[in-house]
PAFINU-626295 format. One record per atom (N, C-alpha, C, O): residue in one letter; atom name; x, y, z. Coordinates in steps of 0.05 Angstrom, whole numbers, plus 32768, in hexadecimal, padded with zeros to 4 digits. Layout:
BEGIN
ATOM type atom c1 c2 c3
ATOM a CA X Y Z
...
This chain:
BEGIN
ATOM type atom c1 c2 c3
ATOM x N 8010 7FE8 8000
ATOM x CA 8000 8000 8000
ATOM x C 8011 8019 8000
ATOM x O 800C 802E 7FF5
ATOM x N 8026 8014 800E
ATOM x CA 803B 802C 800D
ATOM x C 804B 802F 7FF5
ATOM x O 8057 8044 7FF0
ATOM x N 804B 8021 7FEA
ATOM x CA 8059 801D 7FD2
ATOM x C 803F 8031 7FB2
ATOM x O 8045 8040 7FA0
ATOM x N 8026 8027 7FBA
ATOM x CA 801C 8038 7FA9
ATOM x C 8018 804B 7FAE
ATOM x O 8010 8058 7F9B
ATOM x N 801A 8059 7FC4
ATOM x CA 800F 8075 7FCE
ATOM x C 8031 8083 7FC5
ATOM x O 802F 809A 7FBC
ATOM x N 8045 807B 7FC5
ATOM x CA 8057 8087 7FBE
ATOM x C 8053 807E 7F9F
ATOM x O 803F 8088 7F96
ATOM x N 805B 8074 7F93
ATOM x CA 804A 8072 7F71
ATOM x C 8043 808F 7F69
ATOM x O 804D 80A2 7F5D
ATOM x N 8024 8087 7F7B
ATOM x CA 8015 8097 7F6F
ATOM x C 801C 80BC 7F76
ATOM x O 8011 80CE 7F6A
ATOM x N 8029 80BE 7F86
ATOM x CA 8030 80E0 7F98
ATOM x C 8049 80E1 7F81
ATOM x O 8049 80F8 7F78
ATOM x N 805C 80D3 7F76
ATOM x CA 806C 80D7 7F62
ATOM x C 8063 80E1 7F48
ATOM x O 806F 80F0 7F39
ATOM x N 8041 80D0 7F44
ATOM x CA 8040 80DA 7F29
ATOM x C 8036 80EA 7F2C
ATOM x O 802F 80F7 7F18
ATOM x N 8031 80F0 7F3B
ATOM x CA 801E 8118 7F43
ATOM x C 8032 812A 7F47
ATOM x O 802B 8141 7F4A
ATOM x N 8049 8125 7F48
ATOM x CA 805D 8136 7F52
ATOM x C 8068 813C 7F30
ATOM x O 8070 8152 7F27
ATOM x N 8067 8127 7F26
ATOM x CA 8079 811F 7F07
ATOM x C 805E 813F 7EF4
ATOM x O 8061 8154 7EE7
ATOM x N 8049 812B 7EFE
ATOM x CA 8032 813A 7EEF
ATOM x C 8030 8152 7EF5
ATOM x O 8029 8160 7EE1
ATOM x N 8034 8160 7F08
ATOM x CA 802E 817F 7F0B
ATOM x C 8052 818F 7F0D
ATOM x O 8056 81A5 7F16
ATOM x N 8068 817C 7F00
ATOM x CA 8084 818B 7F00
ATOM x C 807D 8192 7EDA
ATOM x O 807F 81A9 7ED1
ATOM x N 8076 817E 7ECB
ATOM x CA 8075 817E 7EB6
ATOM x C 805A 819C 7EAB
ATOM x O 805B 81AF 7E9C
ATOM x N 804C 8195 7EB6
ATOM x CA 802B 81A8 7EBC
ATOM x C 803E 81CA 7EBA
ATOM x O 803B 81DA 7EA8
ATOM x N 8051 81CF 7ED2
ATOM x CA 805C 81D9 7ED4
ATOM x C 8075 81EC 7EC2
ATOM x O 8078 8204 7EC2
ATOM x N 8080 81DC 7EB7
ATOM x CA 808F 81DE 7E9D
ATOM x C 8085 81E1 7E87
ATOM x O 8091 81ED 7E76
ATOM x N 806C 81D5 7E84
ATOM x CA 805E 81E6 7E70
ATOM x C 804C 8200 7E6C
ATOM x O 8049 820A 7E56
ATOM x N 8040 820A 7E86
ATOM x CA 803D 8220 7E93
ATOM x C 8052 8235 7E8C
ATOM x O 804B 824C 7E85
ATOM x N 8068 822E 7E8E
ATOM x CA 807E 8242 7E8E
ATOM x C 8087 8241 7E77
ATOM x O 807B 8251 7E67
ATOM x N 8096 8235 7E6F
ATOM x CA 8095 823B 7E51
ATOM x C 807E 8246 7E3C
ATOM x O 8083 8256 7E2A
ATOM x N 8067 823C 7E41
ATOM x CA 8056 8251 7E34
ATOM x C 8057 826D 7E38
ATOM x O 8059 827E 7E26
ATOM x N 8056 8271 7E57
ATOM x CA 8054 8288 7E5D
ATOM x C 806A 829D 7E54
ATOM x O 8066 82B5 7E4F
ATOM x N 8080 828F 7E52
ATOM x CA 8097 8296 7E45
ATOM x C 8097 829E 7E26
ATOM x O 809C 82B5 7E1F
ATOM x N 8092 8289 7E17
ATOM x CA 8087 8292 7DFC
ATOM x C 807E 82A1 7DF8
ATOM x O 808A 82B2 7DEB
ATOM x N 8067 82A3 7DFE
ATOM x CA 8054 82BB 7E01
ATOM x C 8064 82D3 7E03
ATOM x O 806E 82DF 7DF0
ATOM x N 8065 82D9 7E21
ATOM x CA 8078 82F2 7E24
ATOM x C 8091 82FC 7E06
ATOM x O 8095 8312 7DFB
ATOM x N 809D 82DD 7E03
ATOM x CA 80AD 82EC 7DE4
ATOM x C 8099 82F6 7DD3
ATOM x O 8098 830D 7DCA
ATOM x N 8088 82E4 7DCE
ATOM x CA 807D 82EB 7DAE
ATOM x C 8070 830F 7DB5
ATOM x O 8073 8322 7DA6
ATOM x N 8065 8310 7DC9
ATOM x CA 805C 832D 7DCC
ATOM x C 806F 8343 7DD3
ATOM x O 806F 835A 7DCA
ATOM x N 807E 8339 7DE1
ATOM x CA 8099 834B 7DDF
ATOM x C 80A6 835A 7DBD
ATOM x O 80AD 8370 7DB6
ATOM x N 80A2 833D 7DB0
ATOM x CA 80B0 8340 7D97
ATOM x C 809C 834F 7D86
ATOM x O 80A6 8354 7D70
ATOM x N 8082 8359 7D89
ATOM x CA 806E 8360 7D7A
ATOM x C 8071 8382 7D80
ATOM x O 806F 8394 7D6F
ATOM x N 8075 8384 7D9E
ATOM x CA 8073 83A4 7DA2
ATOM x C 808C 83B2 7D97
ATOM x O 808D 83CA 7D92
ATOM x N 809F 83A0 7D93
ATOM x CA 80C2 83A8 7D90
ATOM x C 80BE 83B0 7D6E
ATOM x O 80C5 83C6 7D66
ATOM x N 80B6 83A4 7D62
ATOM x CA 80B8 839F 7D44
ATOM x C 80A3 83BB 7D46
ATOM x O 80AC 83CE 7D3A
ATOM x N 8083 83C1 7D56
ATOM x CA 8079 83D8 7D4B
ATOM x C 8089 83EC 7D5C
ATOM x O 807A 83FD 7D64
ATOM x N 809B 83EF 7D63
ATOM x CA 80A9 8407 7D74
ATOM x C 80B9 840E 7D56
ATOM x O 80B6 8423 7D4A
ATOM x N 80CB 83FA 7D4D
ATOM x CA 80DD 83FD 7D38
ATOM x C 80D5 8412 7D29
ATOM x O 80DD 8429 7D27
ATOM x N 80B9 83FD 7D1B
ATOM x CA 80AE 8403 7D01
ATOM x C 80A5 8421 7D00
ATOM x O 80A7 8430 7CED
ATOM x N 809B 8427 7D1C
ATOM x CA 8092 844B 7D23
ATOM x C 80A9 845A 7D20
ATOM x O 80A6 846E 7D12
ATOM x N 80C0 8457 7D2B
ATOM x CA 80DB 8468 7D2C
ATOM x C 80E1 8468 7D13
ATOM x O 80D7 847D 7D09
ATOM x N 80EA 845D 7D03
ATOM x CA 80F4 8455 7CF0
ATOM x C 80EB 8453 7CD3
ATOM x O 80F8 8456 7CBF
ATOM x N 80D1 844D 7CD4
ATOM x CA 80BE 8445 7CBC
ATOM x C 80D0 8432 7CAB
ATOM x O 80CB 8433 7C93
ATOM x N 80E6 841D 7CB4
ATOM x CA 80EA 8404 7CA7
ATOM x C 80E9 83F1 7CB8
ATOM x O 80EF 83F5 7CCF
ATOM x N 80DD 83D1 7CAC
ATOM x CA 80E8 83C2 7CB1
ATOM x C 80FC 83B5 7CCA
ATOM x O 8114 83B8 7CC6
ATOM x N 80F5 83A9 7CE0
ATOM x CA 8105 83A2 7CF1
ATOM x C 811E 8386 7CE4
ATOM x O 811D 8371 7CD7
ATOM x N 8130 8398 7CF1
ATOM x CA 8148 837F 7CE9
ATOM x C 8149 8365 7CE8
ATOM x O 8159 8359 7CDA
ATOM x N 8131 8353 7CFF
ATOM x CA 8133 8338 7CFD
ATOM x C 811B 8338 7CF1
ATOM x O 810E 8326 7CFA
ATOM x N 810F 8347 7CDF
ATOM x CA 80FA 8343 7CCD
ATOM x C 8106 833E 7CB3
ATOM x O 80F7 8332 7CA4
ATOM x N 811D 8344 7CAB
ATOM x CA 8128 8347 7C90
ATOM x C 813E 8330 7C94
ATOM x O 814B 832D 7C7F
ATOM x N 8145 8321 7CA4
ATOM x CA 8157 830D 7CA3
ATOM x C 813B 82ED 7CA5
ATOM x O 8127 82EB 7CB4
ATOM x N 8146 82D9 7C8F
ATOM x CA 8130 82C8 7C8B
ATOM x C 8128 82BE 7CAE
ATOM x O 8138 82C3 7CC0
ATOM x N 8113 82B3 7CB1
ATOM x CA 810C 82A4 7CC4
ATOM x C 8120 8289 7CC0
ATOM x O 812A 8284 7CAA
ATOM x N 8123 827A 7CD5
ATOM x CA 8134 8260 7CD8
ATOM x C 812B 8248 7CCD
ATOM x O 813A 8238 7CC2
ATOM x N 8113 8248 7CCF
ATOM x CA 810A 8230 7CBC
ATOM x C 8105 8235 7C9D
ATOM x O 80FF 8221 7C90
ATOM x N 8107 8243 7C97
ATOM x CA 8110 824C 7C7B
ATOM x C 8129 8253 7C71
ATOM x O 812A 825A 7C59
ATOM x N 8145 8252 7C82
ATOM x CA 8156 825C 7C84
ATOM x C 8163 823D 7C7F
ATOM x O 8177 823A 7C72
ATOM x N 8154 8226 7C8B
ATOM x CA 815D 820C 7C80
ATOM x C 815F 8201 7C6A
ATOM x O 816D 81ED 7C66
ATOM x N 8154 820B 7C5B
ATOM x CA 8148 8204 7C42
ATOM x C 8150 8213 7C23
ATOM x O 8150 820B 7C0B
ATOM x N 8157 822D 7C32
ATOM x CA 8162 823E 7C19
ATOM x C 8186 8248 7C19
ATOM x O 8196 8249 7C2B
ATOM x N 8185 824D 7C05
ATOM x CA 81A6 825F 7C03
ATOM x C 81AF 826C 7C1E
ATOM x O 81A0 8277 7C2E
ATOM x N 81C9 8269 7C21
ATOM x CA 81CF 8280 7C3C
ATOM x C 81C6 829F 7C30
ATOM x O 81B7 82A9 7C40
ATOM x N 81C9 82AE 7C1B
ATOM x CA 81C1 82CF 7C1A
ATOM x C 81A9 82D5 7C0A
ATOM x O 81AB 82EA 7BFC
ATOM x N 8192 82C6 7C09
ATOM x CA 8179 82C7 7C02
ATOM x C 8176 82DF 7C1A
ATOM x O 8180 82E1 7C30
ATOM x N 8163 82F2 7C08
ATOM x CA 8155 830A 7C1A
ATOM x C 8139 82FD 7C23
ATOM x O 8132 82E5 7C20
ATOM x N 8126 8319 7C34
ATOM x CA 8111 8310 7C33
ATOM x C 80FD 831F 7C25
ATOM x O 80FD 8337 7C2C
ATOM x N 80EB 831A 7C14
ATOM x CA 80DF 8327 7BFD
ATOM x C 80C8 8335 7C09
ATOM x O 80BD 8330 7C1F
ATOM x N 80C2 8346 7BF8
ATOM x CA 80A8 8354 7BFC
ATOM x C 8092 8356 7C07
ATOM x O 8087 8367 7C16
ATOM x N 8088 8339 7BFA
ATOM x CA 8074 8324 7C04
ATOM x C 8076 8321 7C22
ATOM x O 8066 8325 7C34
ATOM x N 8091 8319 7C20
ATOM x CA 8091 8304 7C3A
ATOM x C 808F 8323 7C5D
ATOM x O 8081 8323 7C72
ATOM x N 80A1 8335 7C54
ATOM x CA 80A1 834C 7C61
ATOM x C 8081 8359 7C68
ATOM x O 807A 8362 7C7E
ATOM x N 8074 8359 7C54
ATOM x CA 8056 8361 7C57
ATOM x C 8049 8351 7C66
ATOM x O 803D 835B 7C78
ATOM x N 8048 8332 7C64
ATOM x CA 8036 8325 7C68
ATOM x C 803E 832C 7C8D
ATOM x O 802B 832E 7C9D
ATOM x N 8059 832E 7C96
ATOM x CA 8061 8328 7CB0
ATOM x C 805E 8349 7CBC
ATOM x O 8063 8350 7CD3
ATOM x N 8056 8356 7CAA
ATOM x CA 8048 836F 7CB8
ATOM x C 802C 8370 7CB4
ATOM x O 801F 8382 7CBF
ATOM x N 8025 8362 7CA7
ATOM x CA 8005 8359 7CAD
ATOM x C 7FF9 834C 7CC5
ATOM x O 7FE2 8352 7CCC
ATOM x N 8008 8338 7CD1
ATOM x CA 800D 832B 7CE3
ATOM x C 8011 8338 7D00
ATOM x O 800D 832D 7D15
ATOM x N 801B 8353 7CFC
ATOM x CA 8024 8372 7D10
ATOM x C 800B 8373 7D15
ATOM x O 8000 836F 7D2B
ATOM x N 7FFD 837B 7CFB
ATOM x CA 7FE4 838A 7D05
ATOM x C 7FD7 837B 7D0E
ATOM x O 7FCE 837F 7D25
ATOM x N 7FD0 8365 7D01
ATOM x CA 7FBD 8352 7D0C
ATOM x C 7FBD 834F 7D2A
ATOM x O 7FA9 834D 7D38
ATOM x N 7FD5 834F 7D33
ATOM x CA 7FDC 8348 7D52
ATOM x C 7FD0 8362 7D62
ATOM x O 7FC4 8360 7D78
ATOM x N 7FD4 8374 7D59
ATOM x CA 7FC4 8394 7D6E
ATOM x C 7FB0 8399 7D62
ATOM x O 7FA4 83AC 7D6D
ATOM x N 7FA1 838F 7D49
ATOM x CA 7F81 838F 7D47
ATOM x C 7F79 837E 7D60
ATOM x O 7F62 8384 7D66
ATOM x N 7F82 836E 7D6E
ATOM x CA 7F79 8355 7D7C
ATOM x C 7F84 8355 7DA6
ATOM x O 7F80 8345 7DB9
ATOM x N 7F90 836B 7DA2
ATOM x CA 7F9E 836F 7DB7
ATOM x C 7F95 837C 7DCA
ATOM x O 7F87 8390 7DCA
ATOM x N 7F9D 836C 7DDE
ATOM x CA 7F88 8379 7DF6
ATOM x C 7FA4 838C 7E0A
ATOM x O 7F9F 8398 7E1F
ATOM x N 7FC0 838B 7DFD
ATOM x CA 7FCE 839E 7E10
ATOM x C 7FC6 83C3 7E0B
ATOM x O 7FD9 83D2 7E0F
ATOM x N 7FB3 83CC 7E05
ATOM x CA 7FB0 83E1 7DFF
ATOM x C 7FA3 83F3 7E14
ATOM x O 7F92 83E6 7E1F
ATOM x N 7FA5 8410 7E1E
ATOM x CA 7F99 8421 7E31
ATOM x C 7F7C 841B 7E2C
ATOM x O 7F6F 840C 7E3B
ATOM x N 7F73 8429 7E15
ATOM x CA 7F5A 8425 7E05
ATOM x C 7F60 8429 7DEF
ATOM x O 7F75 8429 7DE3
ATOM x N 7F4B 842B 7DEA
ATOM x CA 7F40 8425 7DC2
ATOM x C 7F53 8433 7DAF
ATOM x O 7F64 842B 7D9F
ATOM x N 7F4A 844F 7DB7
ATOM x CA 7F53 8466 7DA7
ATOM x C 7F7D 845F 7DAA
ATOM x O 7F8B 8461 7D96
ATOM x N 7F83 845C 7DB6
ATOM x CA 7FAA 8450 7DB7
ATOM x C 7F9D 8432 7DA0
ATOM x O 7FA5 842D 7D89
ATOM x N 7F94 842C 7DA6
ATOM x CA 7F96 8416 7D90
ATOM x C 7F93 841D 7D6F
ATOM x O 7F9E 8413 7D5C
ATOM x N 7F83 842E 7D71
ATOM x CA 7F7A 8436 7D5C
ATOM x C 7F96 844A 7D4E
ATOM x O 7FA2 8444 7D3A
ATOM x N 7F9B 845C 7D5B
ATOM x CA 7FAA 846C 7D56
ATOM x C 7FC8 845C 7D4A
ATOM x O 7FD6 8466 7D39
ATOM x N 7FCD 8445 7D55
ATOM x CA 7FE6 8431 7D4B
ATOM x C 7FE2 8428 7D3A
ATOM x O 7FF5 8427 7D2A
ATOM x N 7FC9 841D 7D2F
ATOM x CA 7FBF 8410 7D14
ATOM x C 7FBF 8426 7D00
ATOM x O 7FC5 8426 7CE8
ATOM x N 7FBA 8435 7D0C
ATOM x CA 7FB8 8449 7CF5
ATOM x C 7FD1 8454 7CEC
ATOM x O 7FD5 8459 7CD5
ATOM x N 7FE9 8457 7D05
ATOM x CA 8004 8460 7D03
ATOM x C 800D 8445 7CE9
ATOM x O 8012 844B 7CD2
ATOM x N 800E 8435 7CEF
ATOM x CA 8014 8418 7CE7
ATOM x C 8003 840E 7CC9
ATOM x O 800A 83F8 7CC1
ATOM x N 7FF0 841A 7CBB
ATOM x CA 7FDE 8418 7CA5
ATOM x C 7FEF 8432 7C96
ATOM x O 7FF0 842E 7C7E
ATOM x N 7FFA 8448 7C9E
ATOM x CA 8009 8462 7C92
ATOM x C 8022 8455 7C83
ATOM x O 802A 8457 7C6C
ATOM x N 802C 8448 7C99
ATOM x CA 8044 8430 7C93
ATOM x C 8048 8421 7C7F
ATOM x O 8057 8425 7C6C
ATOM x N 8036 840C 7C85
ATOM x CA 802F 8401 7C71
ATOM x C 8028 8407 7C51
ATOM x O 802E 83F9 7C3D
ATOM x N 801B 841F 7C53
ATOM x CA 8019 8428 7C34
ATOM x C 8032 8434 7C28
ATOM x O 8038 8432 7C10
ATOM x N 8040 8440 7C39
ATOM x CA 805B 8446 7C33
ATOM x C 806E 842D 7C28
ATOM x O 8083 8431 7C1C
ATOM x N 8067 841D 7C2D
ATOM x CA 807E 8409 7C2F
ATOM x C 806D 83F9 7C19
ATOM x O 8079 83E5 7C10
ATOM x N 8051 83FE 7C0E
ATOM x CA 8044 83F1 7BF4
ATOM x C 8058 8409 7BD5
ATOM x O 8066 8404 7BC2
ATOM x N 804F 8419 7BDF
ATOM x CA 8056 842C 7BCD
ATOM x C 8070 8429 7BC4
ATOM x O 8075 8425 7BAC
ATOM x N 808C 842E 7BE4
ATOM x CA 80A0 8426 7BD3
ATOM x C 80AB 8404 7BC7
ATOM x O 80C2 83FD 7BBF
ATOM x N 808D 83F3 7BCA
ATOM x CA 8091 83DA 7BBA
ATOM x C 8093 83E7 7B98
ATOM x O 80A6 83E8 7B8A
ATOM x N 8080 83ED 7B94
ATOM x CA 8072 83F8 7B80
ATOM x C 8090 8402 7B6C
ATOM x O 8099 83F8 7B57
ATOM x N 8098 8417 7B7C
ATOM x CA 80B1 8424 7B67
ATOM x C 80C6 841A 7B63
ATOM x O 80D5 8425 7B53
């Protein structure tokens, strides 16, 4: 009987270290991916280009192609589409009107950066 009661207090211990580690690492994730979303629209406002690890390929694509392949047009838009999408949807905002006012800063951008596709 002692033998299962320790068993079983192990796998509860096993079960909520693991429970645990996944907890945190999400939470962790998270924290990057949103970190990395406000950094890239800080850039994009100062600067009106492109953040630096936006223009170097992603890693899993970086397996697959040439070492000095750029990243194209396409691919640059679509991952500032992806900007907005994230603060259309975002709940870190004061209120509305700061939200609004970034999309709109960030839609100015954007056409700029259609235009000089264009020429």
């Amino acid at each position: 009987m002692d033998l299962l009661f320790l068993f079983i207090l192990a796998a509860l211990a096993g079960a909520a270290a693991v429970a645990g580690i996944i907890f945190w690492s999400t939470q962790r994730a998270t924290a990057s991916a949103i970190t990395s979303y406000f950094k890239a629209s800080e850039y994009i406002l100062e600067t009106g280009e492109p953040p630096p690890d936006w223009l170097a390929n992603p890693r899993r694509k970086r397996l697959f192609r040439p070492a000095g392949s750029s990243v194209t047009h396409v691919e640059l838009m679509a991952r500032f589409d992806d900007l907005v999408r994230f603060f259309e949807h975002c709940r870190f905002f004061e209120d509305e009107w700061a939200r609004e006012q970034l999309l709109a800063q960030l839609a100015t951008i954007r056409e700029n950066w259609q235009e000089c596709a264009r020429a």
